[in-house]
Backbone as CSV, one residue per row, in Angstrom:
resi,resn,N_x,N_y,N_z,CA_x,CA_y,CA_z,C_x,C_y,C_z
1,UNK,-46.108,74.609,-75.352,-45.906,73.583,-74.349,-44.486,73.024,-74.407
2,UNK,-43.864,72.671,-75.304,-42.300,71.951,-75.655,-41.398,72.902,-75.184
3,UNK,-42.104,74.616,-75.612,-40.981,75.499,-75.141,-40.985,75.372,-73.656
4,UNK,-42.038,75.372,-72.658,-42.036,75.321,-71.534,-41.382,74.179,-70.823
5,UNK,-41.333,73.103,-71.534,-40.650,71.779,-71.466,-39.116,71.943,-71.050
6,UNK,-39.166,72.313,-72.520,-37.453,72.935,-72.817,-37.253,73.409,-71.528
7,UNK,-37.584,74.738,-71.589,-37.160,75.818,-70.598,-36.969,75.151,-69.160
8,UNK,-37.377,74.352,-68.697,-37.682,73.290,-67.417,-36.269,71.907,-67.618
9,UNK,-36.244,71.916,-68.426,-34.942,71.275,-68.512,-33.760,71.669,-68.380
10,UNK,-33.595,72.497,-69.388,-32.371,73.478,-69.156,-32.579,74.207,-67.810
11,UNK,-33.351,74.967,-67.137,-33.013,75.228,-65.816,-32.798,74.019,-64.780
12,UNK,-33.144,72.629,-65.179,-32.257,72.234,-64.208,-31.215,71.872,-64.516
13,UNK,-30.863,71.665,-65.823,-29.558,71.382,-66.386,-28.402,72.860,-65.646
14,UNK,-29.042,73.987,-65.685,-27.861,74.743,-64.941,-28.389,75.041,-63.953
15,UNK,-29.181,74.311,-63.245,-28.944,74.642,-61.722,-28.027,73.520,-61.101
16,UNK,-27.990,72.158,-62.029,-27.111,71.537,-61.948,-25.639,71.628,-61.891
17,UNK,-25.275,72.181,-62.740,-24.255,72.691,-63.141,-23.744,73.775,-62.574
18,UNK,-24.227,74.692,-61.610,-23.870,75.638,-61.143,-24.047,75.064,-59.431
19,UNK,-24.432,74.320,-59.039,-24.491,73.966,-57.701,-23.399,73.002,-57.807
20,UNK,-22.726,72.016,-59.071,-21.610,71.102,-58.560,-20.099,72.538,-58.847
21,UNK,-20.364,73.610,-59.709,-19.285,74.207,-59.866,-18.998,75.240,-58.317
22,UNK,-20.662,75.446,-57.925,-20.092,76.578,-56.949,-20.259,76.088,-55.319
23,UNK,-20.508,74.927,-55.303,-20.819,74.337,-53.897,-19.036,73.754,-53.518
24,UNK,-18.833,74.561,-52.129,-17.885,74.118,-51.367,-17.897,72.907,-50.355
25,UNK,-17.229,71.928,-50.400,-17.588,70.950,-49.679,-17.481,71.241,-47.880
26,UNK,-18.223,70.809,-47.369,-18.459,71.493,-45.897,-17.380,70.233,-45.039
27,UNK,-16.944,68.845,-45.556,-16.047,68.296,-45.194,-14.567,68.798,-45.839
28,UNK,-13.998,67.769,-45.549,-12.225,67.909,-45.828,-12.273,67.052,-46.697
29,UNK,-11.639,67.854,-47.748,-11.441,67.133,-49.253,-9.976,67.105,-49.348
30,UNK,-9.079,66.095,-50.103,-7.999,66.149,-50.645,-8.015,67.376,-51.787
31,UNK,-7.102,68.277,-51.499,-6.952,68.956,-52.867,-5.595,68.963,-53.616
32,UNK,-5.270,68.527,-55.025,-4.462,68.324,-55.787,-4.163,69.369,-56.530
33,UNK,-2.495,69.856,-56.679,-1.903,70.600,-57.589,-0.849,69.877,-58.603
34,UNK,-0.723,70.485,-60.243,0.085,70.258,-60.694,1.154,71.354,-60.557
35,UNK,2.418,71.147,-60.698,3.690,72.064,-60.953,3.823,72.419,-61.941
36,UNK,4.629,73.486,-62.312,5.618,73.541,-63.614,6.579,74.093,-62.915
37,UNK,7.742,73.678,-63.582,9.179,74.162,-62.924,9.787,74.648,-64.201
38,UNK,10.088,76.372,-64.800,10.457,76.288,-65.752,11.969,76.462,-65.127
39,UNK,13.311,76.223,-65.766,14.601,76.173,-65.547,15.241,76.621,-66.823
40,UNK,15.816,78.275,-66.325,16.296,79.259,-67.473,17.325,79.518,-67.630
41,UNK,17.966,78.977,-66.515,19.635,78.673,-66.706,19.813,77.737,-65.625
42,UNK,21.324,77.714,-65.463,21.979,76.659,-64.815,22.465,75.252,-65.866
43,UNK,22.845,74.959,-65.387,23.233,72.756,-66.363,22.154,72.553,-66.857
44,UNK,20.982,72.612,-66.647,19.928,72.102,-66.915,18.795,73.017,-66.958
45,UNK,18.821,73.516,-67.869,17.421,74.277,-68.662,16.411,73.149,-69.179
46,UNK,15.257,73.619,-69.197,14.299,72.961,-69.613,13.124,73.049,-68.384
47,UNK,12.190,72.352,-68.872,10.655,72.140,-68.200,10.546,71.135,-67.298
48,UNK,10.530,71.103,-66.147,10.178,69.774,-65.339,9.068,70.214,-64.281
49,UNK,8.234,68.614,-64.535,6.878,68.437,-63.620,6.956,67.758,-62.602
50,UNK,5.734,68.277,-61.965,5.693,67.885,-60.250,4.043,67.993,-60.001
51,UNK,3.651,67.460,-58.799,2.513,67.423,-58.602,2.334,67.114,-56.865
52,UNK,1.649,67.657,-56.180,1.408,67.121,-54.711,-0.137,67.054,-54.196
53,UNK,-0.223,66.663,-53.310,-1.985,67.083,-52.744,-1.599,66.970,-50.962
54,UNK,-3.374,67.525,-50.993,-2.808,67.473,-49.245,-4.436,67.447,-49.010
55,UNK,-4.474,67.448,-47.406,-5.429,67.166,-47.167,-6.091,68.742,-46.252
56,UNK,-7.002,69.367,-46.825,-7.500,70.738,-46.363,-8.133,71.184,-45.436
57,UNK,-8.384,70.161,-44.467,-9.234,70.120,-43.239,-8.954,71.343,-41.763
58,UNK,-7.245,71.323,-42.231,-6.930,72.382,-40.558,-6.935,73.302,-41.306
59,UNK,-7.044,73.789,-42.724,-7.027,75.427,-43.161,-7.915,76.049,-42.739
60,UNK,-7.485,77.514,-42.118,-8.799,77.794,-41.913,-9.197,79.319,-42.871
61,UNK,-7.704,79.851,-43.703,-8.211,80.988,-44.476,-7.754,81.736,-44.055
62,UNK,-7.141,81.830,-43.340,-6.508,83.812,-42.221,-5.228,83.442,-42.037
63,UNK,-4.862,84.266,-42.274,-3.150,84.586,-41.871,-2.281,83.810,-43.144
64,UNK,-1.089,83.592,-42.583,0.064,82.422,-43.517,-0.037,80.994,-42.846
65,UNK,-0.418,79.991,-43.275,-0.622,78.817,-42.868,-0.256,77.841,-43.921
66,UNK,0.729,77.065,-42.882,1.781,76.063,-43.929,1.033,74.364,-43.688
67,UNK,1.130,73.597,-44.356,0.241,72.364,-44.425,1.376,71.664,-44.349
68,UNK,1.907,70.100,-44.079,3.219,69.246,-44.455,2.650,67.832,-44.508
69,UNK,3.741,67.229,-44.318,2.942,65.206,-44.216,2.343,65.372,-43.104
70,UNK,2.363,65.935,-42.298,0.965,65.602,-41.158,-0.244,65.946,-41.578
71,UNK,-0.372,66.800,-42.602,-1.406,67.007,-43.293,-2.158,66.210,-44.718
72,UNK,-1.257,65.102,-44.382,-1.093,64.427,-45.735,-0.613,64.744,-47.083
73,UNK,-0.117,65.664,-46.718,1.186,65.998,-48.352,2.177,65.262,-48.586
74,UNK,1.775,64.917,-49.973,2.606,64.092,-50.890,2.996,64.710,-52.183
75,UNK,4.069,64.984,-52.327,4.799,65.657,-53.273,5.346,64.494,-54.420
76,UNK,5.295,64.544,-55.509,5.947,63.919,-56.592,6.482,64.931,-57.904
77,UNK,8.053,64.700,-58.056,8.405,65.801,-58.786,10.017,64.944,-59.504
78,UNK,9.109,65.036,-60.774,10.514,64.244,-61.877,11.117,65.301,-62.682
79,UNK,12.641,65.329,-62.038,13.308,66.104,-62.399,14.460,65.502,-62.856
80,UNK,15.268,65.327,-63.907,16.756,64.953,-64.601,16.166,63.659,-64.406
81,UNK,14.988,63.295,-64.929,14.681,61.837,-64.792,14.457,60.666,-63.656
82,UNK,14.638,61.463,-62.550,14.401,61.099,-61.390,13.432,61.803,-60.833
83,UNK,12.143,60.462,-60.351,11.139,60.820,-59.302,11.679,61.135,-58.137
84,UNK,11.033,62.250,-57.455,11.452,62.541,-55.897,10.067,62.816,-55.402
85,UNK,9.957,62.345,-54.211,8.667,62.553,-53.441,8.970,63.237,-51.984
86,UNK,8.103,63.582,-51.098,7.915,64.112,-49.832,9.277,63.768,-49.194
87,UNK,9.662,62.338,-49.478,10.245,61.237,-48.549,11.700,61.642,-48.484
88,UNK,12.088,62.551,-49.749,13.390,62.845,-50.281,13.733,64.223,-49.665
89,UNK,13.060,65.305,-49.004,13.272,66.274,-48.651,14.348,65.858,-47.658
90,UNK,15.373,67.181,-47.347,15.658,66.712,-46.652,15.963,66.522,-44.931
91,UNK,14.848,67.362,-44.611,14.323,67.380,-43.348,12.763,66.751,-43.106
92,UNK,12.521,65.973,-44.035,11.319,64.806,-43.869,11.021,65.051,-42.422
93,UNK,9.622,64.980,-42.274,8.857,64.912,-40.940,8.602,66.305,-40.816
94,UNK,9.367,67.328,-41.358,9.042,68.877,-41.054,8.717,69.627,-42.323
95,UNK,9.169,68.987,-43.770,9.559,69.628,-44.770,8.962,68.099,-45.653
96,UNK,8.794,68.543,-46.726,8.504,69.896,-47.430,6.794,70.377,-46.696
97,UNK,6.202,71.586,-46.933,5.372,72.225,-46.714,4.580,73.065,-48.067
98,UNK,3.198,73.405,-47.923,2.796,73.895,-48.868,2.337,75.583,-47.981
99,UNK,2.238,76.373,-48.625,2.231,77.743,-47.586,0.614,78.093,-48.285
100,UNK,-0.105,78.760,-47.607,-1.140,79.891,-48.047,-1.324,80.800,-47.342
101,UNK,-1.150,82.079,-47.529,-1.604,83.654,-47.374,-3.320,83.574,-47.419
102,UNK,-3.758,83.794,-46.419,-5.582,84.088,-45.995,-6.531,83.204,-47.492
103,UNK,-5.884,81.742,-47.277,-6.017,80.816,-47.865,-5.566,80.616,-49.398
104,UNK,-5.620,81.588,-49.982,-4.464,81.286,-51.078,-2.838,80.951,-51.037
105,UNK,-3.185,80.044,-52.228,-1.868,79.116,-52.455,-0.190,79.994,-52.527
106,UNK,0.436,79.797,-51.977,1.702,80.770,-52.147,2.698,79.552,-52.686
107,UNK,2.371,78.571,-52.561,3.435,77.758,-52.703,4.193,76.554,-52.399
108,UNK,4.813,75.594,-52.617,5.774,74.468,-51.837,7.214,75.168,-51.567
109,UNK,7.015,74.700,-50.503,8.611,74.458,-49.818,9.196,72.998,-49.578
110,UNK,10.481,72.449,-50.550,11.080,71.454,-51.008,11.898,71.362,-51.478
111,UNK,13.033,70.648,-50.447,14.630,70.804,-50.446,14.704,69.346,-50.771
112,UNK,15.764,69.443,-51.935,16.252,67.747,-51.674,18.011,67.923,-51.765
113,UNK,18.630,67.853,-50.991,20.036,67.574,-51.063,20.723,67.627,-51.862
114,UNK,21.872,68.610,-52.317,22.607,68.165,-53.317,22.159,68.419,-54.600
115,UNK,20.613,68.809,-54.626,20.004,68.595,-56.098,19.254,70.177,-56.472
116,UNK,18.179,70.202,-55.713,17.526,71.427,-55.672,16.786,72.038,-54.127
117,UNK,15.880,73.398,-54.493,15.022,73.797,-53.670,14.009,74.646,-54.467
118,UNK,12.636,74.616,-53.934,11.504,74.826,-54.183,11.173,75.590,-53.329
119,UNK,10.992,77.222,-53.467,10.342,78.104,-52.699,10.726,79.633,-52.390
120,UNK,10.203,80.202,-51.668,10.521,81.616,-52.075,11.579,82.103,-52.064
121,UNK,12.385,81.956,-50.545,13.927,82.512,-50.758,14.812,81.642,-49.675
122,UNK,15.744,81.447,-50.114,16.670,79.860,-49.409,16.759,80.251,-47.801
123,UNK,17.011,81.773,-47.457,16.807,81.763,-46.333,15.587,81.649,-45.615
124,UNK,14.501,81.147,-45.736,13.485,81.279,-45.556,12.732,79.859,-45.663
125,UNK,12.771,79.013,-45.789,12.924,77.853,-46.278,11.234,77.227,-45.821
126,UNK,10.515,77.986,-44.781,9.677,77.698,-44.112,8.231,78.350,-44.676
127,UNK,8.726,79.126,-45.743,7.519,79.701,-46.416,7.725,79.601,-47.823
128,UNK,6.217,78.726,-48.491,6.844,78.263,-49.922,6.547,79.375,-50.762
129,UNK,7.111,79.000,-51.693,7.124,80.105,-52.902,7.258,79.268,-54.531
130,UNK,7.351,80.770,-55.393,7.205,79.920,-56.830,9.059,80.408,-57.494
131,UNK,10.340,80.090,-56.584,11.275,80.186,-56.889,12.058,78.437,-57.218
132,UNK,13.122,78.657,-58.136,13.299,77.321,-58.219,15.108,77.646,-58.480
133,UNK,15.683,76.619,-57.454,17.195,76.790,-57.475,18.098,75.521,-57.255
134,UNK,19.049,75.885,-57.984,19.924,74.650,-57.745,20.815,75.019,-56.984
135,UNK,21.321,73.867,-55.929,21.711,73.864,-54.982,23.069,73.360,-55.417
136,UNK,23.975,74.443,-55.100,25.545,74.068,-55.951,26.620,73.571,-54.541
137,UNK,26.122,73.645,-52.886,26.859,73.080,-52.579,25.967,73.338,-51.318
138,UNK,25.515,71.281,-50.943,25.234,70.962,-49.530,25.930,71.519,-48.060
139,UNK,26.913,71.254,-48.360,27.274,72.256,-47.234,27.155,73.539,-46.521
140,UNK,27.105,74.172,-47.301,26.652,75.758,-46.796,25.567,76.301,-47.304
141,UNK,24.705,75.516,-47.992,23.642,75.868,-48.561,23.563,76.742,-49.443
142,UNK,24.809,76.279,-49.982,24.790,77.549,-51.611,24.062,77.433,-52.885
143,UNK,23.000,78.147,-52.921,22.122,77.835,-53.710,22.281,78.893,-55.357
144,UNK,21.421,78.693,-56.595,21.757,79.533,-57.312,20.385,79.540,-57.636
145,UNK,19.587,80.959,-57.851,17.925,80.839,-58.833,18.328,80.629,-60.015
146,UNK,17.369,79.761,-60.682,17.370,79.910,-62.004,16.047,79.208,-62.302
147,UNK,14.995,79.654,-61.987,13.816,79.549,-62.994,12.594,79.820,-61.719
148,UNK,11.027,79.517,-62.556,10.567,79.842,-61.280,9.512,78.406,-61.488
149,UNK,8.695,78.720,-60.749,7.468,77.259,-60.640,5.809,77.747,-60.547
150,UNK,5.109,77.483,-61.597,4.083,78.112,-61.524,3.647,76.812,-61.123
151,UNK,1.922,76.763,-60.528,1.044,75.861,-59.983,-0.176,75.704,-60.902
152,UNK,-1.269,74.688,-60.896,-2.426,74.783,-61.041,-3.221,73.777,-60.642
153,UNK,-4.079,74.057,-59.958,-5.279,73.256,-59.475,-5.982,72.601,-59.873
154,UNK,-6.036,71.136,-59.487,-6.616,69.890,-60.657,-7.845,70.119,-60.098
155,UNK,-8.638,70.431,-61.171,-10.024,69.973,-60.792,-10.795,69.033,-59.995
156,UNK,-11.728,69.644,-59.160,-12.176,68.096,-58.495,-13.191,67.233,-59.493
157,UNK,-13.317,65.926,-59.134,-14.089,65.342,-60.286,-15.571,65.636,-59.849
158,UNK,-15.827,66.433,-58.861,-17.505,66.352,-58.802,-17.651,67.958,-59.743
159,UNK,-16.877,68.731,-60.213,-16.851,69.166,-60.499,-17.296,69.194,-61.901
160,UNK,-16.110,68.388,-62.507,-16.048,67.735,-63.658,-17.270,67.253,-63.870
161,UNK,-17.306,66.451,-63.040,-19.103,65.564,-63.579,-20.212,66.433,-63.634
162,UNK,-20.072,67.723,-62.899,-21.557,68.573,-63.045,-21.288,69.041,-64.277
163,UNK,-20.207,69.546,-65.453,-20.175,70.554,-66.319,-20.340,69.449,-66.954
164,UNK,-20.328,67.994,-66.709,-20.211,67.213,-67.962,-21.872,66.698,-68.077
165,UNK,-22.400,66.458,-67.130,-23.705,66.650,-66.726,-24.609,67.853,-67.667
166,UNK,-23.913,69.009,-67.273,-24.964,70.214,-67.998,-24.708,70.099,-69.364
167,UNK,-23.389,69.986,-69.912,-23.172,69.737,-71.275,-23.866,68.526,-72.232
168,UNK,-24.050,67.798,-71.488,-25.117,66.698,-71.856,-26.120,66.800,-72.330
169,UNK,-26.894,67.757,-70.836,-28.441,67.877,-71.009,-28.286,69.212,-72.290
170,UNK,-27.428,70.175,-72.368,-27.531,71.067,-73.618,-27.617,70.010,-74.612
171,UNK,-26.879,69.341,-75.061,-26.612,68.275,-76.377,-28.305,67.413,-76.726
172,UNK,-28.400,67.087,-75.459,-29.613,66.453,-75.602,-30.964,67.345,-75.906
173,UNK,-31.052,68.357,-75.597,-32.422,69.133,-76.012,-32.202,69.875,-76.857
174,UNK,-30.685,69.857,-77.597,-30.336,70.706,-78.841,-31.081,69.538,-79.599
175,UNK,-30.778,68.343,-79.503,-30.965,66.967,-80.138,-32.593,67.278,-80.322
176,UNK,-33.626,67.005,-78.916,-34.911,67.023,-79.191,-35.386,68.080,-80.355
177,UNK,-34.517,69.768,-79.754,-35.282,70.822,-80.755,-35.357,69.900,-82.342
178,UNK,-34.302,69.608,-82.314,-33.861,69.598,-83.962,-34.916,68.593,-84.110
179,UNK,-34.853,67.485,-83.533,-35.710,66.162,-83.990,-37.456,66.742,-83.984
180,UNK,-37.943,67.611,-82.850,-39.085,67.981,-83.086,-39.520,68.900,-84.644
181,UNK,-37.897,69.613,-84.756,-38.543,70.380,-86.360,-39.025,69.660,-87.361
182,UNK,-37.899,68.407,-87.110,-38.458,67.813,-88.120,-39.579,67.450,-88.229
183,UNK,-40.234,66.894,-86.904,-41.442,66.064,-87.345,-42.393,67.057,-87.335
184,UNK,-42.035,68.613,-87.230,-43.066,69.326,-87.535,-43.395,69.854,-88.913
């Protein structure tokens, strides 16, 4: 009888757990990325972070489709100690953009003046990528690569809460087994 118990728990413990990991939300969710910007030459080598989100509602999955602040993208990216956001690009209202190929992520596109650019190739400026360059002179748009920018996808928290959910209910009927040996 306890085993049957058991067994009735734990299946809903992972049916739990597998309906918050594999259920797609049928509304428009904000979805959040972190950056990495590694920088392998130029003045400034080293690691700098960034992070943006946007809002996923007009994706629809087919083709190359670029998202921007009309989509609610907000970019934050501290680099030489300075925060820069969306606001700093420098064609704001059009730029920066996040790109996806038949809904995967390809990338940000994000120019800030004088400082850097974020994306695949400078002539191109309209499709993001994981290139990262310093921009050695505003004027003619002379840019130099030197590093690239990998991404990763922050978890959503309903997510989070189902694995933390199933991990629970494991802990807890590991807990009962043990406590029933004893009292047997």
């Amino acid at each position: 009888m306890k085993l049957a118990k058991n067994f009735g728990v734990a299946s809903v413990a992972i049916v739990m757990s597998v309906t918050a990991v594999g259920n797609k939300p049928t509304h428009a969710a904000v979805i959040e990325y972190d950056f990495t910007v590694n920088a392998i030459s130029g003045n400034n080598p080293g690691q700098y972070y960034g992070s943006f989100e946007y809002d996923d509602s007009s994706l629809t999955g087919t083709g190359l489709e670029n998202l921007g602040v009309g989509n609610g993208l907000a970019v934050t990216f501290n680099y030489l100690n300075t925060i820069y956001t969306e606001k700093n690009d420098e064609l704001y209202d059009s730029f920066p953009v996040v790109s996806f190929n038949n809904g995967k992520l390809s990338g940000l596109s994000y120019f800030v003046a004088d400082k850097f650019f974020i994306g695949s190739e400078v002539d191109t400026p309209q499709i993001g990528g994981n290139k990262f360059y310093s921009i050695l002179s505003g004027e003619s748009l002379a840019a130099a690569e030197i590093g690239t920018v990998s991404y990763s996808k922050v978890p959503e928290p309903f997510t989070l809460g189902g694995t933390a959910i199933a991990g629970a209910m494991g802990l807890w009927i590991k807990r009962k087994n043990k406590a029933s040996k004893v009292a047997d």
